[in-house]
Jmol script that loads the backbone (N, CA, C; Angstrom):
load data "model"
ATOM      1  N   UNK A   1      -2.197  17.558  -1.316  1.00  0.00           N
ATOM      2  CA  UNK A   1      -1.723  16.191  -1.249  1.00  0.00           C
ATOM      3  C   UNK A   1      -2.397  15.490  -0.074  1.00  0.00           C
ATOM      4  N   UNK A   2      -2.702  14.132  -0.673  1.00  0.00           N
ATOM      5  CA  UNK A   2      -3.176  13.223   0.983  1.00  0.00           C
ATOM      6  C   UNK A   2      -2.112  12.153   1.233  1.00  0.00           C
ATOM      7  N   UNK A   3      -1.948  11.966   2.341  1.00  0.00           N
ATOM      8  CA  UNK A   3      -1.155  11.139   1.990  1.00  0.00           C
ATOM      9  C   UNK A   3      -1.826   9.615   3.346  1.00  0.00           C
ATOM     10  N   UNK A   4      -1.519   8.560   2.969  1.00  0.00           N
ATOM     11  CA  UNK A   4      -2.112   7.294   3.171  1.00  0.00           C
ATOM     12  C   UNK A   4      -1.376   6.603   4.236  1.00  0.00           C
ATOM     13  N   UNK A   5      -1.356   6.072   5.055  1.00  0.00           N
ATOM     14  CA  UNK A   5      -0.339   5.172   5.543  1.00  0.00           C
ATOM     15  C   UNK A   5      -1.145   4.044   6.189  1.00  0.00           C
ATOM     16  N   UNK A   6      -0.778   2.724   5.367  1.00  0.00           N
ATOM     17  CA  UNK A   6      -1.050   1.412   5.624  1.00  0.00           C
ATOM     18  C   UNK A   6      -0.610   0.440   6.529  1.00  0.00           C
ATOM     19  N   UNK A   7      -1.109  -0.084   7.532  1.00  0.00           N
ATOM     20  CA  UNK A   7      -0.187  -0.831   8.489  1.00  0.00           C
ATOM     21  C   UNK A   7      -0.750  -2.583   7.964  1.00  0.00           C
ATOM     22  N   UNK A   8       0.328  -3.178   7.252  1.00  0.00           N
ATOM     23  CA  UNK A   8      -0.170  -4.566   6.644  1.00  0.00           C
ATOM     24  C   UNK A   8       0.410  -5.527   7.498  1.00  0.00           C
ATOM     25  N   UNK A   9      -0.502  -6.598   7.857  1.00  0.00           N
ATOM     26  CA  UNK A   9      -0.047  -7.607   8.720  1.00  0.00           C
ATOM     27  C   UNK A   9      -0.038  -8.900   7.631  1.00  0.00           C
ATOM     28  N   UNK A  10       0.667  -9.803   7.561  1.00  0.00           N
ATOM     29  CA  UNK A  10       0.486 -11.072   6.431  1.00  0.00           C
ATOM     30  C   UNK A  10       0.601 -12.195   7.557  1.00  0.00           C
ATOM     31  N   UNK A  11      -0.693 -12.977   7.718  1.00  0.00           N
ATOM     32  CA  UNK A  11      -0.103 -14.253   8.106  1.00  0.00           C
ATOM     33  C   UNK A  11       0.751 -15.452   7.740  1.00  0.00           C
ATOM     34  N   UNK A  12       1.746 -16.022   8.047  1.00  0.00           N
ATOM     35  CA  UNK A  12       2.365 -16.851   7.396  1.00  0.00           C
ATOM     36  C   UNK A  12       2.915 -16.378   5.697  1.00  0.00           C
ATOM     37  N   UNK A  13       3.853 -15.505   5.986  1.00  0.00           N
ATOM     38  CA  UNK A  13       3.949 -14.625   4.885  1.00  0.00           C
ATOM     39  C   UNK A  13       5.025 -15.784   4.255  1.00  0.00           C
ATOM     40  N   UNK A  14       4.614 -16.054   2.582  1.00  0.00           N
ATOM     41  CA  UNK A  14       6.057 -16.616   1.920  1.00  0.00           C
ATOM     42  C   UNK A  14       6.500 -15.562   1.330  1.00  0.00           C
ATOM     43  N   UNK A  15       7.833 -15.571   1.470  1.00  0.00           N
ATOM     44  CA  UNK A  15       9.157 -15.013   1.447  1.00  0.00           C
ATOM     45  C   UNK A  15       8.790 -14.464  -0.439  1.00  0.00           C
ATOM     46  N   UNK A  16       8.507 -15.713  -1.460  1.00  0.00           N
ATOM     47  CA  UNK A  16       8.435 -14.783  -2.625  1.00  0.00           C
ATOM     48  C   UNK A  16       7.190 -13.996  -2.833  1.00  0.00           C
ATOM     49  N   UNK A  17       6.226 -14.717  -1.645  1.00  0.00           N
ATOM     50  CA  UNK A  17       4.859 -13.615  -2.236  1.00  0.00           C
ATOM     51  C   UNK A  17       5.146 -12.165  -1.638  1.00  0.00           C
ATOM     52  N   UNK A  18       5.657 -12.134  -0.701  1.00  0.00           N
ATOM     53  CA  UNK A  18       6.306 -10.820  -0.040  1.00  0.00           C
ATOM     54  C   UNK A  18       7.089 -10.048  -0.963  1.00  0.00           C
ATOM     55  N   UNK A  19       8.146 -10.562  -1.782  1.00  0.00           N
ATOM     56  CA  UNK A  19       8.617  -9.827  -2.722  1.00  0.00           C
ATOM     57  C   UNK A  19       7.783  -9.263  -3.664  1.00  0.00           C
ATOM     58  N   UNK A  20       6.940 -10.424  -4.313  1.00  0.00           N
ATOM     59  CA  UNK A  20       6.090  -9.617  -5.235  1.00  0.00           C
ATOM     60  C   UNK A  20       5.249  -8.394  -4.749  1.00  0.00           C
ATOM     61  N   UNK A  21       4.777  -8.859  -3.729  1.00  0.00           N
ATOM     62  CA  UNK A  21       3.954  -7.626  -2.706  1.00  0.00           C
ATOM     63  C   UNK A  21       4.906  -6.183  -2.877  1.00  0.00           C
ATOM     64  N   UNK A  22       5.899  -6.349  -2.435  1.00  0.00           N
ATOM     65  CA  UNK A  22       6.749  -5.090  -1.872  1.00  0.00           C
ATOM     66  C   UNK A  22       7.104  -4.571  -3.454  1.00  0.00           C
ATOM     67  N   UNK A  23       7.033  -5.066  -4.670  1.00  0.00           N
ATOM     68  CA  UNK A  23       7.091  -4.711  -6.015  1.00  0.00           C
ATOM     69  C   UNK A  23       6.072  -3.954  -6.505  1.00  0.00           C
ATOM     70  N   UNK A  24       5.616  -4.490  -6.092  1.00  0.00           N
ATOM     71  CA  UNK A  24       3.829  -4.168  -6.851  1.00  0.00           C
ATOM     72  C   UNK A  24       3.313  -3.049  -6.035  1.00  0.00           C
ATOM     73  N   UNK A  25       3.156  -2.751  -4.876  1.00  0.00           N
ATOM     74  CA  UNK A  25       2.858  -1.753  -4.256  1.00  0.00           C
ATOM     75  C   UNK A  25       3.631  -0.514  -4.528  1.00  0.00           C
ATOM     76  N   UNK A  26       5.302  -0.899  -4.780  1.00  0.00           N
ATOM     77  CA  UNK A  26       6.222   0.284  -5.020  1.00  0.00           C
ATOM     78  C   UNK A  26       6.207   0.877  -6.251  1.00  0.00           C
ATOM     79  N   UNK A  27       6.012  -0.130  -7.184  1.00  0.00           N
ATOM     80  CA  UNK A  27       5.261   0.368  -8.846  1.00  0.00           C
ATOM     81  C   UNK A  27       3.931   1.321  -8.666  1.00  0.00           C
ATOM     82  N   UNK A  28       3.092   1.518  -8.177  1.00  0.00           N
ATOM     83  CA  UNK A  28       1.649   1.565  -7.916  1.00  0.00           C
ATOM     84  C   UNK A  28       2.550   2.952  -9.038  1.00  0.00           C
ATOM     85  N   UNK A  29       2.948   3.430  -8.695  1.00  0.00           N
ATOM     86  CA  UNK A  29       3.118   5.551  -9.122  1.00  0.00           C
ATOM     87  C   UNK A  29       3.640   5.481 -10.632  1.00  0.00           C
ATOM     88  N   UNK A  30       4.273   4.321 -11.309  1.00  0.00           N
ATOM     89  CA  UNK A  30       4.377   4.334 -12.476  1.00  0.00           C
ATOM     90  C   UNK A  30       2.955   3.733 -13.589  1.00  0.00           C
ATOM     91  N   UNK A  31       1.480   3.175 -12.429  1.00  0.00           N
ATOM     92  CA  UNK A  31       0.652   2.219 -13.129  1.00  0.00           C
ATOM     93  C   UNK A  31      -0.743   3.462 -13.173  1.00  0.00           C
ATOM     94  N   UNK A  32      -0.885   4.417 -11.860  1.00  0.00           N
ATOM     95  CA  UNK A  32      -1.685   4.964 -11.836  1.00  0.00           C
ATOM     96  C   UNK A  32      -1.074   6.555 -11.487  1.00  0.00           C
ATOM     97  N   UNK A  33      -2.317   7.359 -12.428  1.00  0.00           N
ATOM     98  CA  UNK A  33      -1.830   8.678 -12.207  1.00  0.00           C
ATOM     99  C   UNK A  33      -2.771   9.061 -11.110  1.00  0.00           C
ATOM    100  N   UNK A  34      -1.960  10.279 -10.861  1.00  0.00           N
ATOM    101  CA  UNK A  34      -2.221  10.839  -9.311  1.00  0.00           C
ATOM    102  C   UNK A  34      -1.791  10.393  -7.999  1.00  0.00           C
ATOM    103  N   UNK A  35      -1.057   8.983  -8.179  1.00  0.00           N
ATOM    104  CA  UNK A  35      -0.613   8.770  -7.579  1.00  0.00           C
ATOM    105  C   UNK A  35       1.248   9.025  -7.623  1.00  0.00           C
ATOM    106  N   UNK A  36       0.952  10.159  -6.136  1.00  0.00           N
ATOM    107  CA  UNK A  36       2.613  10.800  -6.101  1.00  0.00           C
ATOM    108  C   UNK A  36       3.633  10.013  -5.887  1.00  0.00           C
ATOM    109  N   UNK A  37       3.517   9.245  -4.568  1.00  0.00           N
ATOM    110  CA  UNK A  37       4.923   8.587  -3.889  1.00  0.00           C
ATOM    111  C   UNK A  37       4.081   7.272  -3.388  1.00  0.00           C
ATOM    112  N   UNK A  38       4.535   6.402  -3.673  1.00  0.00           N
ATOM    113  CA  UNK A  38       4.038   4.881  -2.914  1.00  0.00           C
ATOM    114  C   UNK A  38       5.613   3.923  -2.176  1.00  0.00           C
ATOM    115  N   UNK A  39       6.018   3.967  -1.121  1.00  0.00           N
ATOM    116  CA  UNK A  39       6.677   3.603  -0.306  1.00  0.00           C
ATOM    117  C   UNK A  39       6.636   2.592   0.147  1.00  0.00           C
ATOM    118  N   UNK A  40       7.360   0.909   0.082  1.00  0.00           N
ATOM    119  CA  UNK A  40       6.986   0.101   1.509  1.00  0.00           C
ATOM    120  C   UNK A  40       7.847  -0.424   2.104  1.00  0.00           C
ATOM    121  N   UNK A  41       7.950  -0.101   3.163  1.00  0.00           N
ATOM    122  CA  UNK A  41       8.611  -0.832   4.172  1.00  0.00           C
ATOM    123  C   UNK A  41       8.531  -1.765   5.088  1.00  0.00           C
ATOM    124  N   UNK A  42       9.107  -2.284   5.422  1.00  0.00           N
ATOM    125  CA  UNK A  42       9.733  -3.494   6.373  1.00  0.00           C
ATOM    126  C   UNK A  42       9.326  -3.378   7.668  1.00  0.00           C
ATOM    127  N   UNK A  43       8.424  -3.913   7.758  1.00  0.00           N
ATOM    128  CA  UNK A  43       7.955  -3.107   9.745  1.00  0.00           C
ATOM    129  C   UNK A  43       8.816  -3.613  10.624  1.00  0.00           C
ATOM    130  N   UNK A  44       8.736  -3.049  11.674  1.00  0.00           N
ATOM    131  CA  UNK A  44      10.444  -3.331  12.266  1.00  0.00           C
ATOM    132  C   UNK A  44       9.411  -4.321  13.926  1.00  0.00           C
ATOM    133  N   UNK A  45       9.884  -5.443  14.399  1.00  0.00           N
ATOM    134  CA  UNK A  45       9.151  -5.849  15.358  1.00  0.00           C
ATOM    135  C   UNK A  45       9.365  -6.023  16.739  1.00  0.00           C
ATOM    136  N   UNK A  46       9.308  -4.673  16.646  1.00  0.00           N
ATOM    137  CA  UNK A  46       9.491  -3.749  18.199  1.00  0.00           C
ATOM    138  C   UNK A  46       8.577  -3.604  18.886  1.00  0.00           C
ATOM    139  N   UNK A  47       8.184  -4.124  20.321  1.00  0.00           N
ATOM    140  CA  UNK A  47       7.319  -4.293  21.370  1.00  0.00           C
ATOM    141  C   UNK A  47       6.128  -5.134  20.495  1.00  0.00           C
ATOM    142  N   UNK A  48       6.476  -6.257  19.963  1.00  0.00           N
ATOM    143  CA  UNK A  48       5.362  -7.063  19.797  1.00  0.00           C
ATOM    144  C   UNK A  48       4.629  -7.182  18.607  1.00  0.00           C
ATOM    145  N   UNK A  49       5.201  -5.749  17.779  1.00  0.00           N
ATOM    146  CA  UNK A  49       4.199  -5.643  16.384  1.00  0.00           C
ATOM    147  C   UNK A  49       4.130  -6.630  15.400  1.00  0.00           C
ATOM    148  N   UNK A  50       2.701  -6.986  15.259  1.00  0.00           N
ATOM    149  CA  UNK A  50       2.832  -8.137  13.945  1.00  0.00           C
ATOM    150  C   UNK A  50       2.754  -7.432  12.842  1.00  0.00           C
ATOM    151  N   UNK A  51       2.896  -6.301  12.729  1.00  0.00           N
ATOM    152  CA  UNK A  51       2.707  -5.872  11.275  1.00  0.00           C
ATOM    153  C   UNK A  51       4.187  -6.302   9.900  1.00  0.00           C
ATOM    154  N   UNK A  52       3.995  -6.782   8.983  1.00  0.00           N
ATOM    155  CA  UNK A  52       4.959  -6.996   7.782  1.00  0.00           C
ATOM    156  C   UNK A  52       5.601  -5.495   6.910  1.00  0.00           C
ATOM    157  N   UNK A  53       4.293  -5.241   6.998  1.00  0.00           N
ATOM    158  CA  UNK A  53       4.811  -3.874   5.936  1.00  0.00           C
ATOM    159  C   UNK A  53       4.298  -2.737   6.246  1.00  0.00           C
ATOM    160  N   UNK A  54       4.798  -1.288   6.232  1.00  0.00           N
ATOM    161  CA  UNK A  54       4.344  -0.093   6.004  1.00  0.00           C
ATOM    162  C   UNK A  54       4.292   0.870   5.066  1.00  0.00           C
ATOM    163  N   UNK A  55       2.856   0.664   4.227  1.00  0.00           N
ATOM    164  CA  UNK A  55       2.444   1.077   2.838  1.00  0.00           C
ATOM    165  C   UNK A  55       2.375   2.643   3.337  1.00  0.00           C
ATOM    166  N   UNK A  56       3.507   3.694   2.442  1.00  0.00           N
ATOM    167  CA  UNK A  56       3.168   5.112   2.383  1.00  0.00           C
ATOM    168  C   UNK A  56       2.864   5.080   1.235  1.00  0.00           C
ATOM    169  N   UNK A  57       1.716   6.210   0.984  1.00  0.00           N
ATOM    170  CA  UNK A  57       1.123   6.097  -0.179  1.00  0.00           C
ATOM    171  C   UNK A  57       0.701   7.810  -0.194  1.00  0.00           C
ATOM    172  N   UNK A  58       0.983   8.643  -0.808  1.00  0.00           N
ATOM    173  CA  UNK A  58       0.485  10.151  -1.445  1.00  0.00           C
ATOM    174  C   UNK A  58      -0.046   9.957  -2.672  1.00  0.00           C
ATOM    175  N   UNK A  59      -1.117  10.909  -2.470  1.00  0.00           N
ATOM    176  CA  UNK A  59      -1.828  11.068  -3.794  1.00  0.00           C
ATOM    177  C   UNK A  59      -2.141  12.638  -3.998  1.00  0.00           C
ATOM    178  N   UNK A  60      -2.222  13.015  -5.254  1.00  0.00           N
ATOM    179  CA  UNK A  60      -2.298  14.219  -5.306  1.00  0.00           C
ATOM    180  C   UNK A  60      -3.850  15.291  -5.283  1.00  0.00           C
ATOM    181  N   UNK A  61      -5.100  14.645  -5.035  1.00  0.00           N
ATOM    182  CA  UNK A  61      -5.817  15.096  -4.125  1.00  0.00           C
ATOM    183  C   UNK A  61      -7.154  13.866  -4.295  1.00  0.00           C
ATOM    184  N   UNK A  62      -8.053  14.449  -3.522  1.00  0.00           N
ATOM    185  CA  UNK A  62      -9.235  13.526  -3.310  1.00  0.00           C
ATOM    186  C   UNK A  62      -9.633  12.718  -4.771  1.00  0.00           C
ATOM    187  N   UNK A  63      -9.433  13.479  -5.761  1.00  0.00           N
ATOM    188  CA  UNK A  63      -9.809  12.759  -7.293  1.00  0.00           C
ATOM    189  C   UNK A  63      -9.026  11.692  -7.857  1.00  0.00           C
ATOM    190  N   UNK A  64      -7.851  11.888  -6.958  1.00  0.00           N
ATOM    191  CA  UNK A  64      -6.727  11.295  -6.977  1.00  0.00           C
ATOM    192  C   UNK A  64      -7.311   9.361  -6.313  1.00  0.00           C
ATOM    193  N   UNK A  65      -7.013   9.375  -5.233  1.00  0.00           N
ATOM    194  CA  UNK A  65      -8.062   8.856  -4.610  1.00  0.00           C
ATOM    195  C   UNK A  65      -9.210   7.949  -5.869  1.00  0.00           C
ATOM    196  N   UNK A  66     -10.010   8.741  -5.856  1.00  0.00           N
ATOM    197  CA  UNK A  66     -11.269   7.657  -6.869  1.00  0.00           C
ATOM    198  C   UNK A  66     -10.603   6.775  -7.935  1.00  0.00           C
ATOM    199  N   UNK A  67      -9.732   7.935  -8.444  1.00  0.00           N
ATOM    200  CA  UNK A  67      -9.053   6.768  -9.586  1.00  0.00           C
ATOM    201  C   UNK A  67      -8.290   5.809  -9.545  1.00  0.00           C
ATOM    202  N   UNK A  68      -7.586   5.528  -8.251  1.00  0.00           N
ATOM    203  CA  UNK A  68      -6.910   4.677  -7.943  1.00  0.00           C
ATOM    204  C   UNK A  68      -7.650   3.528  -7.271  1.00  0.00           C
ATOM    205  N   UNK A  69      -8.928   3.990  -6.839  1.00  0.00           N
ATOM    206  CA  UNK A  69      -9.849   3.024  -6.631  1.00  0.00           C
ATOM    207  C   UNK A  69     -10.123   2.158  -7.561  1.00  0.00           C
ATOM    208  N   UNK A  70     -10.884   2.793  -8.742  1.00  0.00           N
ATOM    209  CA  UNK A  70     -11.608   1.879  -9.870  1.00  0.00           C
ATOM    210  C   UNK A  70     -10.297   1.359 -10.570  1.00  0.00           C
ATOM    211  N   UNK A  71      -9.054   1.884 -10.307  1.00  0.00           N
ATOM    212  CA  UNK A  71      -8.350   1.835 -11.974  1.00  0.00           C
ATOM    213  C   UNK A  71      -7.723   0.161 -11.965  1.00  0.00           C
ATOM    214  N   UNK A  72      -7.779  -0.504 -13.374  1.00  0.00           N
ATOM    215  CA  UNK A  72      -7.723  -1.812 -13.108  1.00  0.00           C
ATOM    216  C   UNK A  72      -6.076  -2.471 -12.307  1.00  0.00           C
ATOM    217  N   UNK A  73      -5.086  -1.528 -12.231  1.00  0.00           N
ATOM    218  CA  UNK A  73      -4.004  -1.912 -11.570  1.00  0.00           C
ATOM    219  C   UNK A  73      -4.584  -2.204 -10.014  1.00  0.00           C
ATOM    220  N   UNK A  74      -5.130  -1.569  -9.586  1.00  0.00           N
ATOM    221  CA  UNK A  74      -5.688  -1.362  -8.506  1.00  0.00           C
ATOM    222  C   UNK A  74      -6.484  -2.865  -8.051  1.00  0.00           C
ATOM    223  N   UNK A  75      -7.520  -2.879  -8.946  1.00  0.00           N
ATOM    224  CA  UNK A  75      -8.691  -4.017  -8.608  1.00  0.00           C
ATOM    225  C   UNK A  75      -8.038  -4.720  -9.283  1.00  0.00           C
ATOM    226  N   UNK A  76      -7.418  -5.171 -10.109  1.00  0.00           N
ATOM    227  CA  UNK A  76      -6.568  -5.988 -10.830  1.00  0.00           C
ATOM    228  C   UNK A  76      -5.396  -6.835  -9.644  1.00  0.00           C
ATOM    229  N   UNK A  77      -4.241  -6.262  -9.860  1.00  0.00           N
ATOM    230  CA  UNK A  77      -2.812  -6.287  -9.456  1.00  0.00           C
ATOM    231  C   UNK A  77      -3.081  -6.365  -8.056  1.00  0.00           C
ATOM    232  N   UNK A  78      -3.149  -5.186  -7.663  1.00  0.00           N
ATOM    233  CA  UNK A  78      -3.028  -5.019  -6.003  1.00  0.00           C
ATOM    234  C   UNK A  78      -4.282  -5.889  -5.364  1.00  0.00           C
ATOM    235  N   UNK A  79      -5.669  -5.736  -5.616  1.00  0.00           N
ATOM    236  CA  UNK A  79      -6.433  -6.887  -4.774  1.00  0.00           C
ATOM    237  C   UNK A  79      -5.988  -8.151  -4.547  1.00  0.00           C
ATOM    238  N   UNK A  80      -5.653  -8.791  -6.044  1.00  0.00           N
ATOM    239  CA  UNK A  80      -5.618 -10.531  -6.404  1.00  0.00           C
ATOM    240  C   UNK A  80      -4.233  -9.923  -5.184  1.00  0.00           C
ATOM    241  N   UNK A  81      -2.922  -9.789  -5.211  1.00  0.00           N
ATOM    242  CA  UNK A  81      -2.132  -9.829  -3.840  1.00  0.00           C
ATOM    243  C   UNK A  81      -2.618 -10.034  -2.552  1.00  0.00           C
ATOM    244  N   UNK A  82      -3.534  -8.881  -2.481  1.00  0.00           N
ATOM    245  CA  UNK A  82      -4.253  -9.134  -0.698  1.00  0.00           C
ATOM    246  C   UNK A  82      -4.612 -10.015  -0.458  1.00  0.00           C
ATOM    247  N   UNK A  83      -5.834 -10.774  -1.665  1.00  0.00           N
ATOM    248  CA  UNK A  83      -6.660 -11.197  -1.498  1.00  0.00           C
ATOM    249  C   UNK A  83      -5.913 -12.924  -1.571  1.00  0.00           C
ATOM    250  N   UNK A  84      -4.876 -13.559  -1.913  1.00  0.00           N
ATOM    251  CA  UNK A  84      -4.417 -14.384  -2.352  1.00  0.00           C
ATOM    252  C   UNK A  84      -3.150 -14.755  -0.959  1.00  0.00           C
ATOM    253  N   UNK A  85      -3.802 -13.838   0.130  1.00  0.00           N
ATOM    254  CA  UNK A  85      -2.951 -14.191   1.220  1.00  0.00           C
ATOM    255  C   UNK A  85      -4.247 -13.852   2.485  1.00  0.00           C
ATOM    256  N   UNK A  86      -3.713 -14.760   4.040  1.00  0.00           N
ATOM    257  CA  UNK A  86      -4.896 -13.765   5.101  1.00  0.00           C
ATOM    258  C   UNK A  86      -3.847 -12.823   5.378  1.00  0.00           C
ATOM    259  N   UNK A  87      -4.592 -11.538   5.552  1.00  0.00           N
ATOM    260  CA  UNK A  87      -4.171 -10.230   5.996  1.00  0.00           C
ATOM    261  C   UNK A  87      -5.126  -9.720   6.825  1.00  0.00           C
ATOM    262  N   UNK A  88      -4.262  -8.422   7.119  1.00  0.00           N
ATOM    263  CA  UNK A  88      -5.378  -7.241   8.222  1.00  0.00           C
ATOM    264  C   UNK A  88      -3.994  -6.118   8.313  1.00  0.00           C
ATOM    265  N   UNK A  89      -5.223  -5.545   7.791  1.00  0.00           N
ATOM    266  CA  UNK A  89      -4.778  -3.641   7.306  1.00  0.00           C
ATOM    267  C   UNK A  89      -5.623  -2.363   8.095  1.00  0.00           C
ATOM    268  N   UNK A  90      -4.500  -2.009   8.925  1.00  0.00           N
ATOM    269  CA  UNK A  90      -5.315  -0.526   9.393  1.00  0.00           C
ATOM    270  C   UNK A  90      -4.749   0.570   8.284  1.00  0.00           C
ATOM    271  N   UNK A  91      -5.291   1.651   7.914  1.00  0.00           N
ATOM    272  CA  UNK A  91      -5.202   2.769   7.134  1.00  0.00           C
ATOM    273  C   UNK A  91      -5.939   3.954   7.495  1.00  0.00           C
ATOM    274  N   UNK A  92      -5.041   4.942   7.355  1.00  0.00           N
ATOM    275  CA  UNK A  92      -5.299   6.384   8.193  1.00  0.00           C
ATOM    276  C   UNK A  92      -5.091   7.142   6.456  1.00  0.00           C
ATOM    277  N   UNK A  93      -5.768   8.210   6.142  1.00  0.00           N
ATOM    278  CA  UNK A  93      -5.039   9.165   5.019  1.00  0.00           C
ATOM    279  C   UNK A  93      -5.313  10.594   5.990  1.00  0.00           C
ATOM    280  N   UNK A  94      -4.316  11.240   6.015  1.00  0.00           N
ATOM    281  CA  UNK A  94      -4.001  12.622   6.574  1.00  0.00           C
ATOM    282  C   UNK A  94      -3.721  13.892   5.528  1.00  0.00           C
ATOM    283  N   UNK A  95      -3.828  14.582   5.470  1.00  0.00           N
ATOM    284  CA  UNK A  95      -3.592  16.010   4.518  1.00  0.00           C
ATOM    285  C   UNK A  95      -1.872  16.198   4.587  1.00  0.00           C
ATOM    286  N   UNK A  96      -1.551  16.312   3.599  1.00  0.00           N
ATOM    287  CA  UNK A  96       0.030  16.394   3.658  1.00  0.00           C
ATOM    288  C   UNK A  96       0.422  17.010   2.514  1.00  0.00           C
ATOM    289  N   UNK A  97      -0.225  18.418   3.130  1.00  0.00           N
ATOM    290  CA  UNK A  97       0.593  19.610   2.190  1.00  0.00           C
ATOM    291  C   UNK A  97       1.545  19.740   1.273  1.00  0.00           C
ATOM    292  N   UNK A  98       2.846  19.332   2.754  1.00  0.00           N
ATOM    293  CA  UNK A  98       4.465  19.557   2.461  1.00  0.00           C
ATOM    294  C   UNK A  98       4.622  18.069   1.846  1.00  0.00           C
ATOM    295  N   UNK A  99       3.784  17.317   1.110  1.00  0.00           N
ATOM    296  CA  UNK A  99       4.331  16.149   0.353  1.00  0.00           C
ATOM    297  C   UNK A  99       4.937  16.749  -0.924  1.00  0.00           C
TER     298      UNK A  99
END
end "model"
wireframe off; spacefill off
backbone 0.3
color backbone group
């Protein structure tokens, strides 16, 4: 398992595009396979953080990964979101065995 963790910042976030966001990211595991657990949360804004959301995301291995790249939920669904707001995303994926 790898597992992903997204730190999403939204400038001037509206309240319903945020919902759709926090939908659509949490669906990701019913749209694409290999993908295990997709999580998001509410970043909490403690000592200053601008971040909005924290995308956990497992996948069940590196092949896992490619397909969720190309697959059209992906470049479809989830880009037009990012891309239809300004953002800035750090992302780490770590090995996570015990997922």
């Amino acid at each position: 398992m790898i597992r992903r963790v997204m730190l999403i910042t939204i400038e001037n976030p509206d309240p319903a595009h945020l919902e759709r966001m926090r939908r659509c990211l949490s669906e990701t595991t019913a749209h694409v396979e290999g993908v295990v657990k997709s999580v998001v949360s509410e970043a909490l804004p403690i000592n200053n953080s601008p971040c909005t959301f924290v995308w956990d995301t497992v996948f069940a291995d590196r092949a896992a990964i490619e397909v969720y790249r190309e697959h059209p939920y992906h470049t479809g669904v989830l880009v037009d979101l990012f891309t239809s707001v300004k953002f800035n995303a750090t992302t780490a994926f770590v090995d996570d065995a015990g997922a």
